[in-house]
C-alpha positions in Angstrom: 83.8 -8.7 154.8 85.5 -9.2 151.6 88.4 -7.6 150.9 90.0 -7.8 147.4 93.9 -6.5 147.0 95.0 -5.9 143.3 98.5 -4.7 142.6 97.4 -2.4 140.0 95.9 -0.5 143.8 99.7 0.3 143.5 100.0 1.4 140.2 97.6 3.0 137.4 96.8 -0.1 136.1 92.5 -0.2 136.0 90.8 -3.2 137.4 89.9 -6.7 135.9 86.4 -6.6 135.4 84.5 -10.5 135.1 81.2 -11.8 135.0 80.2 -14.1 137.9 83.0 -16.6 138.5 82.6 -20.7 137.8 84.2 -23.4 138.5 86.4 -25.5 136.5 83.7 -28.5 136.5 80.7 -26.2 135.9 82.9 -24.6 133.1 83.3 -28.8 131.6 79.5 -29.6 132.4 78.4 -26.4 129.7 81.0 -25.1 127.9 78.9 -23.7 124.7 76.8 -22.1 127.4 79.2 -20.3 128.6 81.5 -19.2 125.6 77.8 -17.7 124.4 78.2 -15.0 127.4 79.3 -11.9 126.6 81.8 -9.7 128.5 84.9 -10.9 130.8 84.5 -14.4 132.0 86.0 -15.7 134.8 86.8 -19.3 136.4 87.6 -21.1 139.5 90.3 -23.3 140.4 90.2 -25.6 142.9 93.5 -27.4 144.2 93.1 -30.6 142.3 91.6 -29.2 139.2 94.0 -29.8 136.6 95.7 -26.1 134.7 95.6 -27.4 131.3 92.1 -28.3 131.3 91.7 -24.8 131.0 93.9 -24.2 128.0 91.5 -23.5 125.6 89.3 -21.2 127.3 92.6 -19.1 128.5 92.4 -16.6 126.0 88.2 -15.6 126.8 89.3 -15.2 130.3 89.7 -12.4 132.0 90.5 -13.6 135.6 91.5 -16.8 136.8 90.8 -17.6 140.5 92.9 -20.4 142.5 91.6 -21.3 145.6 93.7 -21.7 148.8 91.5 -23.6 151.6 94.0 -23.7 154.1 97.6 -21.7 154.8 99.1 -25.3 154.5 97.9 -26.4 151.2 100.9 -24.9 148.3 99.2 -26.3 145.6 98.0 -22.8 144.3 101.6 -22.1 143.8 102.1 -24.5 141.3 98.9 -23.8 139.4 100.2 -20.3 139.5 103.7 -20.8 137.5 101.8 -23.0 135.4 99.3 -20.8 134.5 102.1 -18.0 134.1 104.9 -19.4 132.4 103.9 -22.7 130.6 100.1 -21.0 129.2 100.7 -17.9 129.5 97.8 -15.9 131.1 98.4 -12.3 131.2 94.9 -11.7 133.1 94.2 -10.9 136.5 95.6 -13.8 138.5 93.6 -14.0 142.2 94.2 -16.1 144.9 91.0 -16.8 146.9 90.0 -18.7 150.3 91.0 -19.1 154.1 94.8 -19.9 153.1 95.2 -16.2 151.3 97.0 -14.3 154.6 99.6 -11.2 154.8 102.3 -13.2 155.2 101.6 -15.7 152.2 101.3 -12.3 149.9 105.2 -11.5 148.4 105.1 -15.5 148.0 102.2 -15.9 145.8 103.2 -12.6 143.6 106.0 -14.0 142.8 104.3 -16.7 141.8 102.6 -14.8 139.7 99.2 -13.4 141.2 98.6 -10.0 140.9 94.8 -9.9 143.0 94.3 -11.5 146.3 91.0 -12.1 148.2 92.2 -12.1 151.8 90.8 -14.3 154.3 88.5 -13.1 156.9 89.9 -11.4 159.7 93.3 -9.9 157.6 94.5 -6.8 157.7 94.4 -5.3 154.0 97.3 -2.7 155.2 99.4 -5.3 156.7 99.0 -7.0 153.4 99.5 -4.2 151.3 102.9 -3.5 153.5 103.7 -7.4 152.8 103.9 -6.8 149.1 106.6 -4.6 150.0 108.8 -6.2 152.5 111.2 -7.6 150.9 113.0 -6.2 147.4 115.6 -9.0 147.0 114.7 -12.8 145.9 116.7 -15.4 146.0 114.7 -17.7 143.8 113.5 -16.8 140.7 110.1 -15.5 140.3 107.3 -14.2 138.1 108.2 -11.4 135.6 104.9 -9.2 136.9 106.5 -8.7 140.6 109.2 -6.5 140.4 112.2 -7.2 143.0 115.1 -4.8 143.1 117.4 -7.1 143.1 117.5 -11.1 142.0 120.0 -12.7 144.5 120.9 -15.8 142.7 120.0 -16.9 139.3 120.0 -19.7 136.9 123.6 -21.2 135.6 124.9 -19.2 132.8 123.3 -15.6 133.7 
């Protein structure tokens, strides 16, 4: 079964609501077609599509999905940050796919996803618990993920 974990579950913050999801490439094959839709849109990123092809579209978007095929493959992470800090999405970031486990969650919010589709056969309350294990970083990390404390930080702060 599906399970879908949002941070706003935590807060008061209401859900991200999108039309069917595409892919990057289906996204490139049509895009008139589907800037015509109506409502929230929402796209799929697989690990080798490039961010910044999405760029332009950003801004019509109202949840981008990064897919995670394996608990190995870190390349999500990076599309992440990028997404976060160099373009500046401010919709709901998911990460999707067999690699999105409990013990990968406080990692990929502070990467900057705030909705995770766990993989089958994980525990939504062990992941829920996960978001909340730890409240001090040591590396810097998205500004959406609160952690009490930052351990180190950059030179000159």
């Amino acid at each position: 079964m599906r399970y879908i974990l949002r941070q706003h579950e935590l807060s008061a913050e209401p859900p991200a609501v999108a039309s069917p999801t595409v892919s990057l490439a289906e996204l490139r094959r049509d895009p008139e077609r589907w800037r015509s839709q109506s409502g929230p849109r929402a796209v799929r990123l697989t690990p080798t599509d490039a961010v910044e092809e999405l760029a332009a579209e950003l801004p019509f978007l109202s949840v981008v999905e990064v897919e995670f095929p394996s608990a190995s493959d870190g390349r999500g992470y990076s599309q992440a940050r990028l997404l976060r800090e160099r373009l500046g999405f401010r919709g709901e970031l998911r990460a999707v796919g067999a690699g999105v486990r409990q013990d990968q969650i406080f990692l990929l919010a502070r990467c900057g996803f705030d909705a995770f589709e766990l993989a089958a056969g994980e525990d939504p309350e062990a992941a829920r618990r996960a978001l909340a294990r730890y409240d001090v970083a040591y590396q810097p990390g998205s500004s959406l993920f609160a952690v009490r404390r930052q351990r180190f930080r950059g030179a000159g702060s």
